[in-house]
N, C-alpha and C positions, 0 to 999 in steps of 0.2 A: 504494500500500500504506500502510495508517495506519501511524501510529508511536508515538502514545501510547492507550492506553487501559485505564479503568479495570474491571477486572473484577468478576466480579459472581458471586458465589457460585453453583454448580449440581450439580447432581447428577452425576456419571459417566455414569450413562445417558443424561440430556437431553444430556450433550455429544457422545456417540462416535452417538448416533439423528441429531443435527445433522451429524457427519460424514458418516456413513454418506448423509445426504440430499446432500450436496456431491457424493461419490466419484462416485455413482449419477446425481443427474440434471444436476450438469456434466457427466461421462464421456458420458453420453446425447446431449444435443445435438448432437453432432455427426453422431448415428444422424440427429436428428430436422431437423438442416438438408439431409441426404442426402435422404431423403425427400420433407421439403417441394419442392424446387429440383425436383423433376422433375417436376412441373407448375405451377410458381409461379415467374417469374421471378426470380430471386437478390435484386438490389438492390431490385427491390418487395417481394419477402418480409420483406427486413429490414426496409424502413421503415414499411411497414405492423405489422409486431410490436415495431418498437421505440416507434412513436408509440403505439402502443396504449398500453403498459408503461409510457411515462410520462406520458402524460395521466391514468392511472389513479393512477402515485404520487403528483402533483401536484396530483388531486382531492382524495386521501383524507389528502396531508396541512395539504391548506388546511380539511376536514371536521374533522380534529382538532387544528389550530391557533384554528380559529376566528376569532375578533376579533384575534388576537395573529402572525397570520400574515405576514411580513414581506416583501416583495415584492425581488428582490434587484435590486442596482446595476445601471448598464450595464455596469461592469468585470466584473462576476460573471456576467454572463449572455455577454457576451464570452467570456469565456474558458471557459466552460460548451459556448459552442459550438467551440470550438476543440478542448475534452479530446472530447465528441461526436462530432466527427468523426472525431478520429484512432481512439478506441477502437472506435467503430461503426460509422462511413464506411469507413473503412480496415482494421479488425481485423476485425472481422464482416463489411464489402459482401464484403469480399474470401477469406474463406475460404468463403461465401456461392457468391460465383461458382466458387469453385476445385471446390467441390465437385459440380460438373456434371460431371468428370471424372476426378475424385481420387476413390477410396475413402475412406470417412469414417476409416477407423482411419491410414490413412496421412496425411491431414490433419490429423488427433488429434498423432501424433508431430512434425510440422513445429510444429506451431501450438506444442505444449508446450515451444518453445526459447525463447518469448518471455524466461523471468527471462535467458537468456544476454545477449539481445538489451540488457534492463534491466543487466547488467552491463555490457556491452562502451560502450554509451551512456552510462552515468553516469561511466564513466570518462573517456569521450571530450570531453562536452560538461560534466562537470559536474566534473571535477575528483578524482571520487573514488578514492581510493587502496585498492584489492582487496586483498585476503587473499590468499596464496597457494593457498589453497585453489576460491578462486573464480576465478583465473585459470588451475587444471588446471581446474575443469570446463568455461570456455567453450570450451578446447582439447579435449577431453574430448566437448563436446555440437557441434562442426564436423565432428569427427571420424565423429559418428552420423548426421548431416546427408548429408557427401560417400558416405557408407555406403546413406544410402535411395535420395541423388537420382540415384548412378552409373550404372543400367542409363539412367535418363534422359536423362544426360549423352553417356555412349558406345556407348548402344546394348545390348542382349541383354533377356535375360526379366524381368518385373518393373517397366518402365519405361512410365510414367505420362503422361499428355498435357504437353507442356513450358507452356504457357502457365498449366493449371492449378498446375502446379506452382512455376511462379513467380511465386504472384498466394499461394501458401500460405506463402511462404517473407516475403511482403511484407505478409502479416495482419500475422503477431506481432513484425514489424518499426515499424510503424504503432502497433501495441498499447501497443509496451514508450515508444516515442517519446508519445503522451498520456500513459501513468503515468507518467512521467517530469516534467512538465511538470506534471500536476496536482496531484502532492506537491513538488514543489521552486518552481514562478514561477508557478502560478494562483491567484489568488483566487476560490474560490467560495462557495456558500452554507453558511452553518454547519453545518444541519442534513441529516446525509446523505439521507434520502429527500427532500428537495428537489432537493439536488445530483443527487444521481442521475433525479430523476424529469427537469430541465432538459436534461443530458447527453443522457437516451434520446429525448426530443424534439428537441433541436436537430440532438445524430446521424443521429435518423431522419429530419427535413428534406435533412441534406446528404444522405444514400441517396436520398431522393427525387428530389434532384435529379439522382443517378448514374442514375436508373432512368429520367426524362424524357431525359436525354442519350444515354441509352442506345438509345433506343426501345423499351422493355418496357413502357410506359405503354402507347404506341400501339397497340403489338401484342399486349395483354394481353387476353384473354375471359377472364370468370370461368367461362363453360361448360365450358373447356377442365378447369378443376383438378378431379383427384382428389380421392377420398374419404382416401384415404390420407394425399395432401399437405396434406387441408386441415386433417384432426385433428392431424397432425404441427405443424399453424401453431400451432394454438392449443396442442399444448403448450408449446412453445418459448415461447409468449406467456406462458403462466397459471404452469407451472410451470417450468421454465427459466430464466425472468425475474423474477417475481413472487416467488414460494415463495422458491425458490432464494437469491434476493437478500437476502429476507425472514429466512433461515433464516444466512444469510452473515453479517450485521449484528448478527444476536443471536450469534450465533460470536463475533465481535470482543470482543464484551463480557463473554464468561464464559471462555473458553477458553481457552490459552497460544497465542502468535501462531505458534512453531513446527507446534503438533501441524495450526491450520488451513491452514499454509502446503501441507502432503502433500498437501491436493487436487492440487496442482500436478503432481503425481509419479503422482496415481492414475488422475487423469481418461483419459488416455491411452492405460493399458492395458485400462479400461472401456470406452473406444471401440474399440479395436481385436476384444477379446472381442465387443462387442455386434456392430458391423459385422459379422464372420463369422459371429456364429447369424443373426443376421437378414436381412443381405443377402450372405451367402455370400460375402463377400469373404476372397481368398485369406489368409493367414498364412504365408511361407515360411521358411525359415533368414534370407534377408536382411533384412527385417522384424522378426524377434524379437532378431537381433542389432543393428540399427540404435536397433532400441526400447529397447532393454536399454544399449545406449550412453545414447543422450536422456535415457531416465529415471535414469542416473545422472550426468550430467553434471547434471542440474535439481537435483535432489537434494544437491548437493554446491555449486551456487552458492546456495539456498535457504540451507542449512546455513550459511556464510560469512556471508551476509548479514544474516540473523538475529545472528551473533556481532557483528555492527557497531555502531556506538554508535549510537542514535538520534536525529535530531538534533531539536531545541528546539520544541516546538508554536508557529507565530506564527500570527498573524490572517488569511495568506492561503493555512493549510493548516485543511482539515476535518481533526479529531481522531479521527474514526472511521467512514470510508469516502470520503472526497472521492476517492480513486483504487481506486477496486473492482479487484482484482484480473483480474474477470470478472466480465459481466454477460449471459452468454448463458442 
């Protein structure tokens, strides 16, 4: 998550149209990984759409760097692929594969604990000292957690493949460990669409190699994939990723960091809405209650956190994006 940046005069309406694009096609994706995965192998899906995404940002910003484009260290590309993997290799292969078996909206809810995960971890490994506020919500957001995964756990209606479910619980555990890392001990590239375009390359290498180890290489025909799961790729690719990212970055810079932090809080209830009209996935009492927990327990560490002081811009944080929130 940045921590300093300068703002940039806009209009009200360009800023709540760039929300509204956030809510809507982050909330989405998790429609659009359900779909793709059912005829596209998980971690080939990702890495195929994540190399795309950055071989594309990577083109277009050496096309408008030109002569002045600066080719980064091996410490920066190191550690490029280290944020890479944990956010992509691990945040994405892994909600990726969860979702062969998980319902997207309940995936959605799991995945959206990741700022608890970014609390409970910065405290642990980095020292930092939580608001009182922030420590009712990671209490708060276990609480909605042992609330989704319980039929799973002991059995009754509602309860969801175990394997998937604990490959969901280990995305945004994965996720919050590279943010973590890329705004406090990486050095990366200054310029975020470099940074980021390096990440979704190197990420997508390490999927790639999840996908060779896996045997989905092997076992892979493109004859096999749907029409469904293939337009489902390319949006993930074009708009998902691209747009999305595109539309995040210009956020950073005109917007207050609170109001874009509420994706955090929306996207999940957008997945869950979507999943049910479009693949009929159930909505029960325990769901809306587990949900209604998460999303306030997020809501309430976001809040704390945001009250935090920020700490100092140095040389080896990007100022406005090196740690993308999300990049799906």
């Amino acid at each position: 998550m940045p921590t300093a940046v300068s703002r940039r005069s806009s209009s009200g309406a360009s800023i709540w149209l760039g929300m509204l694009v956030l809510y809507v096609v982050w909330g989405s994706t998790y429609l659009g990984i359900s779909i793709a995965v059912d005829s596209i192998p998980p971690f080939l899906m990702a890495a195929t759409r994540f190399l795309a995404s950055g071989l594309i940002l990577l083109a277009w910003s050496v096309a408008r760097d030109r002569g002045s484009f600066t080719v980064p260290t091996r410490r920066q590309i190191r550690d490029s692929a280290i944020v890479g993997g944990l956010l992509l290799g691990g945040g994405m292969g892994f909600v990726a594969f969860a979702e062969q078996t998980v319902p997207s909206g309940i995936a959605a809810l799991l995945i959206a604990t990741m700022p608890i995960w970014v609390a409970v971890l910065g405290g642990i490994f980095l020292g930092e000292r939580l608001p009182s506020l922030a420590v009712a919500g990671i209490a708060v957001g276990f609480l909605g957690v042992a609330v989704l995964a319980a039929p799973s756990i002991i059995g009754g209606a509602g309860a969801v493949e175990p394997v998937g479910l604990l490959f969901c619980l280990l995305s945004p555990l994965s996720w919050a460990t590279g943010s973590l890392f890329a705004s406090h001990r990486a050095n990366l590239p200054a310029k975020p669409l470099v940074a980021t375009g390096f990440q979704m390359v190197l990420g997508g290498a390490v999927l790639a190699v999840m996908a060779l180890a896996t045997g989905e290489v092997a076992s892979f025909d493109i004859s096999d994939v749907t029409l469904d799961s293939g337009l489902a790729f390319l949006y993930l690719t074009v708009v998902g990723s691209l747009l999305a990212f595109t539309v995040y970055g210009y956020m950073l810079r005109v917007a207050p960091l609170p109001l874009v932090t509420t994706y955090a809080y929306v996207n999940p209830i957008v997945a869950v809405i979507l999943g049910a009209i479009v693949l009929g996935e159930t909505i029960d009492a325990r769901t809306i209650l587990a949900g209604t927990i998460i999303v306030a327990a997020v809501a309430l560490i976001v809040t704390a956190r945001s009250r935090m002081a920020a700490p100092r811009p140095t040389a080896s944080r990007v100022s406005d994006g090196a740690a993308p929130a999300r990049t799906t």
